[in-house]
GUPANU-929720 format. One record per residue (C-alpha): residue number from 1; residue in three letters; x negated, y, z. Coordinates in nm, 2 decimals. Example, Ala and Ser with C-alpha at 12.3 -4.5 7.8 and 13.67 -1.06 7.14 Angstrom:
+-----+-----+--------+--------+--------+
!   k !   r !     px !     py !     pz !
+-----+-----+--------+--------+--------+
!   1 ! ALA !  -1.23 !  -0.45 !   0.78 !
!   2 ! SER !  -1.37 !  -0.11 !   0.71 !
+-----+-----+--------+--------+--------+
//
This chain:
+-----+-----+--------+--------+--------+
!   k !   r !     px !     py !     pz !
+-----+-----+--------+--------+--------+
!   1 ! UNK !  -5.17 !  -0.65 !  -6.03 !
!   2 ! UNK !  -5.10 !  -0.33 !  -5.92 !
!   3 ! UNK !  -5.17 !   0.04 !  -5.81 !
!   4 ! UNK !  -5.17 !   0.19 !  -5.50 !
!   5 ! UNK !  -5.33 !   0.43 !  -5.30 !
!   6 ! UNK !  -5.56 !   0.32 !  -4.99 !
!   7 ! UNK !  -5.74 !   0.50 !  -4.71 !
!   8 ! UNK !  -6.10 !   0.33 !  -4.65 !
!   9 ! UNK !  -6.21 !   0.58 !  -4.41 !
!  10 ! UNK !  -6.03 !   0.85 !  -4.25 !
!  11 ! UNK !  -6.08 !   1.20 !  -4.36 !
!  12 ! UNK !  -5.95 !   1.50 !  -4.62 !
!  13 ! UNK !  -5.69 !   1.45 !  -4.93 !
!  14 ! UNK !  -5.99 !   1.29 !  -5.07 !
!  15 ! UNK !  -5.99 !   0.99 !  -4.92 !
!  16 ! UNK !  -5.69 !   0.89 !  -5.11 !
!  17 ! UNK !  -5.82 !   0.62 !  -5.36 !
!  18 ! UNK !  -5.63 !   0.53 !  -5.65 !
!  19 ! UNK !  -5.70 !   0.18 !  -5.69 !
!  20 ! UNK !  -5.57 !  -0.18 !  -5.79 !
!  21 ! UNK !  -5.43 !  -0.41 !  -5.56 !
!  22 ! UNK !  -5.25 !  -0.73 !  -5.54 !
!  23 ! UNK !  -4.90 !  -0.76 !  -5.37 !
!  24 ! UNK !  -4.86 !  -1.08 !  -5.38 !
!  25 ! UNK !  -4.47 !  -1.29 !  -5.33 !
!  26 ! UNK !  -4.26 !  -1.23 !  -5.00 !
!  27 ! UNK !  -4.28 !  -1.42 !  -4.70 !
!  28 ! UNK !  -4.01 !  -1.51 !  -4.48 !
!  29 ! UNK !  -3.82 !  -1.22 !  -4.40 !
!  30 ! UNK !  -3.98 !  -1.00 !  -4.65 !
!  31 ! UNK !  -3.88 !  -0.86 !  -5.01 !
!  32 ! UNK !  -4.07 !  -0.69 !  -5.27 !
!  33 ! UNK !  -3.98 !  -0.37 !  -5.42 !
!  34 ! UNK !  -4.08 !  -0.23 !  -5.70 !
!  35 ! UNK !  -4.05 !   0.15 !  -5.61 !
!  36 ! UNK !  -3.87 !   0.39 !  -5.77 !
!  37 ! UNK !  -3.97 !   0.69 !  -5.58 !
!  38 ! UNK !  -4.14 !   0.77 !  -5.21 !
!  39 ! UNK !  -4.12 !   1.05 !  -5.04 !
!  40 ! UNK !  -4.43 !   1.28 !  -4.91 !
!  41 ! UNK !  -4.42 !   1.39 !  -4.55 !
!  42 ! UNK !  -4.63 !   1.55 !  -4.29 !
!  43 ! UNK !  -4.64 !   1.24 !  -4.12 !
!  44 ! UNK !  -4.85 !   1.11 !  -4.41 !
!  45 ! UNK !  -5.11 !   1.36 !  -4.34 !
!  46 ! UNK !  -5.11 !   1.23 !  -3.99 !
!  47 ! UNK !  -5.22 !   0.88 !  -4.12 !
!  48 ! UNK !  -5.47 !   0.99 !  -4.32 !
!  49 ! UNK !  -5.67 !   1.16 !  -4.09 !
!  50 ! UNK !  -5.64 !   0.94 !  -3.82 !
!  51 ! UNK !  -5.46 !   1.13 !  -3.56 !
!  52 ! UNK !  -5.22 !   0.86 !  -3.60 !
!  53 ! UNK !  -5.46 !   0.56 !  -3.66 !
!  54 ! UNK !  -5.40 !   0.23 !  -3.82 !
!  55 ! UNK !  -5.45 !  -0.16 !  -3.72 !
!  56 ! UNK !  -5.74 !  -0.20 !  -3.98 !
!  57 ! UNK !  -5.88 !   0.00 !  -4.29 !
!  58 ! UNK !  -5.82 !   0.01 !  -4.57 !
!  59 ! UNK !  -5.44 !   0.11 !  -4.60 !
!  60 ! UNK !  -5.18 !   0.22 !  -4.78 !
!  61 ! UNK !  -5.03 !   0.54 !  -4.61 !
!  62 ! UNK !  -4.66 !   0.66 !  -4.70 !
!  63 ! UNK !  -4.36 !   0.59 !  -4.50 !
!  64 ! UNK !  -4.04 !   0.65 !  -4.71 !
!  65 ! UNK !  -3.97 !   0.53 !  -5.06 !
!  66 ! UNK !  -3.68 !   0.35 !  -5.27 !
!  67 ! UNK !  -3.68 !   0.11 !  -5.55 !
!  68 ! UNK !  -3.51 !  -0.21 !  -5.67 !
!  69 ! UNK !  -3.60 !  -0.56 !  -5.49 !
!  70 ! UNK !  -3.81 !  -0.81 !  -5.73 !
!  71 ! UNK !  -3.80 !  -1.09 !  -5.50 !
!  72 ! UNK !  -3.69 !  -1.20 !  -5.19 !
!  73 ! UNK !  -3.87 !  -1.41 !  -4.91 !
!  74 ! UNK !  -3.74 !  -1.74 !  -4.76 !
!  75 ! UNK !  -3.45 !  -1.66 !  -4.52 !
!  76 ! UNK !  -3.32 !  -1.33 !  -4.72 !
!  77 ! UNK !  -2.95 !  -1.38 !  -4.70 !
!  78 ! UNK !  -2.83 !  -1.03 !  -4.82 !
!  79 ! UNK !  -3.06 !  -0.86 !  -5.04 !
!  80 ! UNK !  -3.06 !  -0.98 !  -5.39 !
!  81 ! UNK !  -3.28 !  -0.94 !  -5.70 !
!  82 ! UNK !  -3.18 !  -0.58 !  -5.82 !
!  83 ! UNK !  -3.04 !  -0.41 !  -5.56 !
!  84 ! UNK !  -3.11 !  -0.03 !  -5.48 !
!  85 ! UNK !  -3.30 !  -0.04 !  -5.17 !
!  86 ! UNK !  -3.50 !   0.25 !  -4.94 !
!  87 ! UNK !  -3.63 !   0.27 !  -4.65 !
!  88 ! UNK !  -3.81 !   0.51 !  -4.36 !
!  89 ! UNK !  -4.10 !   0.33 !  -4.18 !
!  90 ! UNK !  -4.34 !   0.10 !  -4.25 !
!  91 ! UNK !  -4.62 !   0.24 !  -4.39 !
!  92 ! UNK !  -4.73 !   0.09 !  -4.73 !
!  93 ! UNK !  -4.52 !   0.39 !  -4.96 !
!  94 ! UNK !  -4.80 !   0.50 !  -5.15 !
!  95 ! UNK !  -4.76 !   0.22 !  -5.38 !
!  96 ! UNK !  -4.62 !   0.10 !  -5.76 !
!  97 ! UNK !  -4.49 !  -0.21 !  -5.60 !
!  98 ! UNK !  -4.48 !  -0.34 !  -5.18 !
!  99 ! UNK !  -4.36 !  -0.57 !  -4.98 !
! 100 ! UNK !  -4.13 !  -0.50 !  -4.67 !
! 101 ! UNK !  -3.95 !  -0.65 !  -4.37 !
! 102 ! UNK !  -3.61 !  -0.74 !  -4.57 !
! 103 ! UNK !  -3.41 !  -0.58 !  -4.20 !
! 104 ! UNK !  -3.61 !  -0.26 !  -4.28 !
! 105 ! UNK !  -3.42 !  -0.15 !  -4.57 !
! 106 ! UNK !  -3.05 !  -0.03 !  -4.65 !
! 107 ! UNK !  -2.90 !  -0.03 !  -4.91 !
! 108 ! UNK !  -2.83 !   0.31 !  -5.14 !
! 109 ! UNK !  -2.52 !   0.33 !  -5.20 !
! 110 ! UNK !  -2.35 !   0.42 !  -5.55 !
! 111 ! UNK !  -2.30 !   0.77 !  -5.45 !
! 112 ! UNK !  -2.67 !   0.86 !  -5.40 !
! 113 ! UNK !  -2.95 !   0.81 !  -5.64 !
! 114 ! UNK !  -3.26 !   0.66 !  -5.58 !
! 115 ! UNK !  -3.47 !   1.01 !  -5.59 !
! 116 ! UNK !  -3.24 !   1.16 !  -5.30 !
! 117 ! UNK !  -3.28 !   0.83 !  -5.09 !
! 118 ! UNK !  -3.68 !   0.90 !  -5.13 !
! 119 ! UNK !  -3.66 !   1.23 !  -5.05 !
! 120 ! UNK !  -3.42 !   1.17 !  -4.73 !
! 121 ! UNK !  -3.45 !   0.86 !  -4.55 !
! 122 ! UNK !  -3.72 !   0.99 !  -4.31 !
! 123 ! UNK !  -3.62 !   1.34 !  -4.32 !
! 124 ! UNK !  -3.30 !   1.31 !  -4.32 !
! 125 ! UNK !  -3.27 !   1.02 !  -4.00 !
! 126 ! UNK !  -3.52 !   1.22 !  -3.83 !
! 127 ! UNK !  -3.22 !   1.52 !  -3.85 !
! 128 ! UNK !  -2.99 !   1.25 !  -3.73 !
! 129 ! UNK !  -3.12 !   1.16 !  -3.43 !
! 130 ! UNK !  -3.27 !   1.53 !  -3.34 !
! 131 ! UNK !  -2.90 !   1.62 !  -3.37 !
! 132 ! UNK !  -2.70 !   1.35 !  -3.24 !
! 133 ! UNK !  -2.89 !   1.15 !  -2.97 !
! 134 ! UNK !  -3.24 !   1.34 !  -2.85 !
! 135 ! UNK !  -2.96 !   1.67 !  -2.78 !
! 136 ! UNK !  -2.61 !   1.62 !  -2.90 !
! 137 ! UNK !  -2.52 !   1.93 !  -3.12 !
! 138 ! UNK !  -2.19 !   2.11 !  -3.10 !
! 139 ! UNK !  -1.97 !   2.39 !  -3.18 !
! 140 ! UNK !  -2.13 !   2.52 !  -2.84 !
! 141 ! UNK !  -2.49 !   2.47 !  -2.91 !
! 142 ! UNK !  -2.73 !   2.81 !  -3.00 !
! 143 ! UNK !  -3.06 !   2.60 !  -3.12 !
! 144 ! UNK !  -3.36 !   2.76 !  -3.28 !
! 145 ! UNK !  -3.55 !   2.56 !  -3.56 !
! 146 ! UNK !  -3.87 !   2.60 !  -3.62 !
! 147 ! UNK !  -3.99 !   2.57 !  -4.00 !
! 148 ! UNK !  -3.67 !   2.56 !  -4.08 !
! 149 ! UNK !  -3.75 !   2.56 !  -4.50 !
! 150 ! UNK !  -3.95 !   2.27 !  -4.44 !
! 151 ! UNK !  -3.85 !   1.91 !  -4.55 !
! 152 ! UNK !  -3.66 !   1.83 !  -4.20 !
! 153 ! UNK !  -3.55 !   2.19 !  -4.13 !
! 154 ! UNK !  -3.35 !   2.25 !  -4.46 !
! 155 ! UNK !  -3.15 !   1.94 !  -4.39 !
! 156 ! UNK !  -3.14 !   1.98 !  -3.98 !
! 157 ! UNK !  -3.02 !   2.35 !  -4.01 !
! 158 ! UNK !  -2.74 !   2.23 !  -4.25 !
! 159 ! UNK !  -2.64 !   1.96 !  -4.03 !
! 160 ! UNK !  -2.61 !   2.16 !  -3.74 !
! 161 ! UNK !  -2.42 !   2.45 !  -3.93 !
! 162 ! UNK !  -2.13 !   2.14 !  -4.00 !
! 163 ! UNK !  -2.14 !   2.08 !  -3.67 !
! 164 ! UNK !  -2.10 !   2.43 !  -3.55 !
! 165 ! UNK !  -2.40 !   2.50 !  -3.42 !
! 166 ! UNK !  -2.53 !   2.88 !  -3.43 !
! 167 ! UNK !  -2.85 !   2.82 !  -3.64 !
! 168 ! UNK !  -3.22 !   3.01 !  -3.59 !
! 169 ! UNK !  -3.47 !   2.93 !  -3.82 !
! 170 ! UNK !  -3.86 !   3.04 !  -3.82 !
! 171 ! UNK !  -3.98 !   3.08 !  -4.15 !
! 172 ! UNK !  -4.34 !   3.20 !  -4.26 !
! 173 ! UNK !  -4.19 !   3.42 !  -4.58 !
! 174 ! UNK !  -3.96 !   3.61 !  -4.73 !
! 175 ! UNK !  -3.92 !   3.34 !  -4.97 !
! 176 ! UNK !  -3.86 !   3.11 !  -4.72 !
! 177 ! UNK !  -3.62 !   3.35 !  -4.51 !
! 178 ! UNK !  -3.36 !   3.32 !  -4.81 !
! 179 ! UNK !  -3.42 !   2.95 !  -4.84 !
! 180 ! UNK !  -3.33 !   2.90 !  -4.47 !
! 181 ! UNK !  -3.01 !   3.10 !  -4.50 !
! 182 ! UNK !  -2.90 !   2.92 !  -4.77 !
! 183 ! UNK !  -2.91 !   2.61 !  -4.60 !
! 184 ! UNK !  -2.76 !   2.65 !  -4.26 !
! 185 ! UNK !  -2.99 !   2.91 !  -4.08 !
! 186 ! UNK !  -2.74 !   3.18 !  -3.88 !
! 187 ! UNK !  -3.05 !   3.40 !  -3.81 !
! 188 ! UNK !  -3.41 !   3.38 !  -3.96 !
! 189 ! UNK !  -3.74 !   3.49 !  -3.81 !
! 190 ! UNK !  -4.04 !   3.56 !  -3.98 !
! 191 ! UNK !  -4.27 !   3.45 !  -3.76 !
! 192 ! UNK !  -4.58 !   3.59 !  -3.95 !
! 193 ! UNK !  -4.40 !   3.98 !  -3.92 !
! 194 ! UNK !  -4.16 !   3.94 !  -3.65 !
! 195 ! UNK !  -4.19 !   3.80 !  -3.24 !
! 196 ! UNK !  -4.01 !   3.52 !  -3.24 !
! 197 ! UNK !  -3.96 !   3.51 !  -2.83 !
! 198 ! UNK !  -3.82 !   3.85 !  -2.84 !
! 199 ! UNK !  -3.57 !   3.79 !  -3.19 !
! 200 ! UNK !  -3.45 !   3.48 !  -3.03 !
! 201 ! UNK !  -3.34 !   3.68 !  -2.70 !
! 202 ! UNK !  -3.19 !   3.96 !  -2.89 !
! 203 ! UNK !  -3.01 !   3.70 !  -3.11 !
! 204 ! UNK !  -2.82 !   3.54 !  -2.77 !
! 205 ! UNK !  -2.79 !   3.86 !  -2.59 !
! 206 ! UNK !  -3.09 !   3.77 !  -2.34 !
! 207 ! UNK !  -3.00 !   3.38 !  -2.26 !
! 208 ! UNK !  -3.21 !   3.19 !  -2.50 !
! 209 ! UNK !  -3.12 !   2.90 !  -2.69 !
! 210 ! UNK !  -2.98 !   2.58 !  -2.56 !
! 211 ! UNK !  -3.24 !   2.36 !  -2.77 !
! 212 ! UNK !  -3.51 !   2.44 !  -2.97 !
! 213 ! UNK !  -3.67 !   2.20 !  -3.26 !
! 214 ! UNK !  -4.07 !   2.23 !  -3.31 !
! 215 ! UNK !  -4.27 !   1.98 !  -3.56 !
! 216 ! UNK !  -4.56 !   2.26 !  -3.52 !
! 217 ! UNK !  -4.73 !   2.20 !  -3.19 !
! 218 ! UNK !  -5.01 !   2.39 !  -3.10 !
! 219 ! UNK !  -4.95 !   2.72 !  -3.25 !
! 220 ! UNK !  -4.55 !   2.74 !  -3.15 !
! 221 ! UNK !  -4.67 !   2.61 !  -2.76 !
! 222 ! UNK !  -4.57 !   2.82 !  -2.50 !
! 223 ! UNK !  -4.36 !   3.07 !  -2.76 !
! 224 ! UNK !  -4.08 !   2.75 !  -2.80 !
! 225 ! UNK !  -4.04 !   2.75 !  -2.39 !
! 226 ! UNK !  -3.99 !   3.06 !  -2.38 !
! 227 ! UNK !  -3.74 !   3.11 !  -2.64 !
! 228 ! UNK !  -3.51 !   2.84 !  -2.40 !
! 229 ! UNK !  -3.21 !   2.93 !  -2.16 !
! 230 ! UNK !  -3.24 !   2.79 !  -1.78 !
! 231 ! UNK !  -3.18 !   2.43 !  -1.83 !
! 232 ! UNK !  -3.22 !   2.42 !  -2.21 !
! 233 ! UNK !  -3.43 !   2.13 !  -2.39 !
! 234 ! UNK !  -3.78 !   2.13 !  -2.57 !
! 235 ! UNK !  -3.79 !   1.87 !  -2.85 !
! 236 ! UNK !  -4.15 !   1.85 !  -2.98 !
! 237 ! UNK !  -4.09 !   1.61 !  -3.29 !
! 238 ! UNK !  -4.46 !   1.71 !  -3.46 !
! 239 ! UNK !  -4.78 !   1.89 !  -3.48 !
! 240 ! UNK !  -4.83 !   2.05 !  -3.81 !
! 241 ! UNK !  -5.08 !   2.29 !  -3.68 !
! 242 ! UNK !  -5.22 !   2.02 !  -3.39 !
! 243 ! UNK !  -5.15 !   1.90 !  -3.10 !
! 244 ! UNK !  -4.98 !   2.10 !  -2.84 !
! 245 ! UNK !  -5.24 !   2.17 !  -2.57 !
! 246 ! UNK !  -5.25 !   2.01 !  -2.24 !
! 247 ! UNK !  -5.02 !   2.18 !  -1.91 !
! 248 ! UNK !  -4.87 !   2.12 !  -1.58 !
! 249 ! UNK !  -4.51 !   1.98 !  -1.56 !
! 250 ! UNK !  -4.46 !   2.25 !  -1.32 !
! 251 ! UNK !  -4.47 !   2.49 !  -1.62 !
! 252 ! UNK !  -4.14 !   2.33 !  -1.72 !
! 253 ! UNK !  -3.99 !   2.47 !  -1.34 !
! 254 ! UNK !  -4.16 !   2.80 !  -1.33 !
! 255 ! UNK !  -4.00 !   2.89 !  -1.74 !
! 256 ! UNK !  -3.61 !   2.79 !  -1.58 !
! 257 ! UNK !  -3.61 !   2.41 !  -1.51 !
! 258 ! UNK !  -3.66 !   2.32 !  -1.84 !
! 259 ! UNK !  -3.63 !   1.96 !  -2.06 !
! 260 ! UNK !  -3.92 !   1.84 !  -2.23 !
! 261 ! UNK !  -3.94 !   1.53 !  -2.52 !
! 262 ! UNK !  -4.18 !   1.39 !  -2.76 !
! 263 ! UNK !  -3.91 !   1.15 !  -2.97 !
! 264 ! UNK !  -4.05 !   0.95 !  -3.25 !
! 265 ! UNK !  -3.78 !   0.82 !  -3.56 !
! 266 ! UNK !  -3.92 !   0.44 !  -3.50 !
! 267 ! UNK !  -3.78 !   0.46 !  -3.11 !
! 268 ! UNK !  -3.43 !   0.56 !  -3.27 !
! 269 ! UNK !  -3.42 !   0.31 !  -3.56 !
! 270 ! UNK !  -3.57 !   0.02 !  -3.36 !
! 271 ! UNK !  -3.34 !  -0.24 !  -3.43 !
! 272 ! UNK !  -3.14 !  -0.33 !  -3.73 !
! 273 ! UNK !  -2.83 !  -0.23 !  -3.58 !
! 274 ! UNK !  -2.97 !   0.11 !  -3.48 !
! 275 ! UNK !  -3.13 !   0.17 !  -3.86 !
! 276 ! UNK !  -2.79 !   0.11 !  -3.99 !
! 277 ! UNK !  -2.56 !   0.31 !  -3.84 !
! 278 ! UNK !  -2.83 !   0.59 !  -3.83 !
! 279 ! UNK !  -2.85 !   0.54 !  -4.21 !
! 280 ! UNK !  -2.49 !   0.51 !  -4.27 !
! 281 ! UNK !  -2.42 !   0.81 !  -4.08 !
! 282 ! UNK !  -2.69 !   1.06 !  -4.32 !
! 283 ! UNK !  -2.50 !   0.88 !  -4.63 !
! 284 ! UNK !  -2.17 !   0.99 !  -4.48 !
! 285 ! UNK !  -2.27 !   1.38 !  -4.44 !
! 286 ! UNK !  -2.46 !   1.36 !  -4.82 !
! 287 ! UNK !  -2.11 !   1.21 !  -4.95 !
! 288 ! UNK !  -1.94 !   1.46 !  -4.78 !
! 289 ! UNK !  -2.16 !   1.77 !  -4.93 !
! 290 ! UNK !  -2.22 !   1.88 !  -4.56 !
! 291 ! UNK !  -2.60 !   1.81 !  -4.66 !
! 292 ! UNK !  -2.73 !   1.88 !  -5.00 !
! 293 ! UNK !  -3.10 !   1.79 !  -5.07 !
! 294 ! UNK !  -3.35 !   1.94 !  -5.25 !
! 295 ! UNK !  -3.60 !   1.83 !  -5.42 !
! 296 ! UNK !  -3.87 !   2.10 !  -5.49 !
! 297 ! UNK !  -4.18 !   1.92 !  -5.61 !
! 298 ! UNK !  -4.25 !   1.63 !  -5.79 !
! 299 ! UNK !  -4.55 !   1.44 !  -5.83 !
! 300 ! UNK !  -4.67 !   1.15 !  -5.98 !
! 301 ! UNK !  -4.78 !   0.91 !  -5.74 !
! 302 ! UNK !  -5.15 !   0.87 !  -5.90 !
! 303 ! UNK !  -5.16 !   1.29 !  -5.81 !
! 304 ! UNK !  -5.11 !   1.25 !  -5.43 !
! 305 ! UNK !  -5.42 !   1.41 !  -5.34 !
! 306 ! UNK !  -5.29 !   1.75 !  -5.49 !
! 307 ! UNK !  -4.93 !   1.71 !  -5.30 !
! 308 ! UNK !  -5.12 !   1.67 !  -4.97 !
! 309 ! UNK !  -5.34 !   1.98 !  -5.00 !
! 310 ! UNK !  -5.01 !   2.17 !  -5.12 !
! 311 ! UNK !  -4.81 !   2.00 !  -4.84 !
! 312 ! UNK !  -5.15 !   2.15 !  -4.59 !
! 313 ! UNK !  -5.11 !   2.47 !  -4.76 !
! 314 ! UNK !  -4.80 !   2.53 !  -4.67 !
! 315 ! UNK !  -4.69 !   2.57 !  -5.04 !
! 316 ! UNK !  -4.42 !   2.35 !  -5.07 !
! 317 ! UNK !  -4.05 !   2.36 !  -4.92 !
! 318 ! UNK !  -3.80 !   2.09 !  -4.91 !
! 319 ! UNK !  -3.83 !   1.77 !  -4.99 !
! 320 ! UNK !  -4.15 !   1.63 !  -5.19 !
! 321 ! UNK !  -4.11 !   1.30 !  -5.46 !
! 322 ! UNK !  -4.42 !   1.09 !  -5.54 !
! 323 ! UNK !  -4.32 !   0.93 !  -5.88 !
! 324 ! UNK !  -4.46 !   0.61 !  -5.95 !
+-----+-----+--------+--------+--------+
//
């Protein structure tokens, strides 16, 4: 037996129930892990109220972790007993031990440790794909970031400084401000003391940006379309502060023929292939040093409900670990 933490009705950070469970051996296809550390995300929050509801409750919410495999299911031809493993997707993190779909996982290598792969498989492949695929960064790119001292913005904004990008960050701080500077940000906005719409302009001498990044939602919606250039792309990745309201497509014409997305990290990692080279391609800019990560809080697993009403609060930054 084990513990985990299950949802049995949807609701506040306490609904997280700390509880025994059994895991049981793999199936076909599947290892078990027993994990080494899982990373908190916003995401998480999302499950637990619902907003992103589940097949059946109860459940165990999380969606990033790493560990070492303690058994492999029939059909497991490359995974072993004791290899570093982590993952970004299938939710079931918020646990001492889980099984998982063996073509899930990667393998760490030696360069990172099992604490950074926790802290940046979800993060850190969302930053992939935002940057390389939903709109391909470049030495020509001006993008605005919004939260950019959060857990995906402090590794985007670094990402897209080694690519050349001209970085702006929002921040909600002072603190914050220096935090996105240090990790990428060109320009910083404090949104709280500061218009953003008219920083952004005065920052790109009228134009705009070419792309802006916005996990907030509802209270960044329309200030994020009017921040673009004629042309430019909104990638709405998140809703931190809720959904973004309903509107007309023909908003997207009448603010300069604009690009709208909603991507999703399980669209970009669908296959094993896909996973893989997404992966590989975060390991090669951490080996590099174009990407440090921090890790700024640490909890133990058992004391999730505190991290989530921190996360909520807006009192953390970086990346959050969940210590079994």
């Amino acid at each position: 037996m084990t513990y985990a933490h299950r949802v049995h009705e949807y609701g506040g950070p306490e609904t997280l129930t700390w509880e025994e469970v059994e895991v049981g051996d793999p199936g076909p296809g599947e290892i078990r892990i027993k994990q080494t550390a899982v990373g908190l995300n916003y995401i998480d929050v999302y499950l637990r109220t619902g907003l992103y509801p589940q097949d059946e409750l109860p459940f165990v919410p999380g969606m990033e972790g790493a560990g070492v495999v303690t058994a492999v299911g029939e059909g497991v031809r490359d995974l072993k007993v004791g290899r570093r493993v982590a993952y970004a997707g299938p939710v079931g993190a918020y646990a001492e031990e889980r099984l998982i779909a063996a073509d899930r996982v990667v393998r760490i290598p030696q360069s990172v440790s099992d604490e950074t792969a926790a802290a940046v498989m979800l993060k850190g492949m969302t930053a992939q794909y935002l940057l390389r695929r939903t709109y391909k960064v470049g030495s020509d790119t001006t993008l605005l970031f919004h939260a950019a001292a959060g857990g995906v913005g402090m590794i985007a904004c670094q990402w897209a400084a080694a690519l050349g990008a001209t970085v702006i960050g929002t921040v909600g701080s002072a603190g914050k401000a220096l935090i996105a500077r240090s990790h990428g940000c060109t320009h910083v906005i404090n949104y709280r003391e500061e218009d953003v719409v008219a920083k952004v302009r005065d920052y790109t001498n009228g134009e705009g940006v070419d792309v802006v990044y916005d996990s907030i939602g509802k209270d960044t919606f329309p200030t994020s379309l009017d921040c673009l250039k004629r042309r430019g792309m909104w990638v709405s990745f998140g809703q931190a502060s809720g959904p973004v309201p309903e509107f007309r497509i023909n908003l997207l014409a009448q603010k300069g023929s604009l690009f709208a997305t909603r991507p999703a990290l399980g669209d970009y990692i669908a296959t094993r292939k896909e996973l893989v080279s997404t992966a590989n391609d975060l390991f090669n800019v951490l080996a590099k040093g174009k990407v440090k990560i921090a890790v700024n809080q640490t909890y133990a697993l058992e004391d999730a409900e505190r991290a989530h009403r921190e996360l909520e609060g807006r009192l953390t930054t970086g990346s959050t670990l969940l210590i079994p």
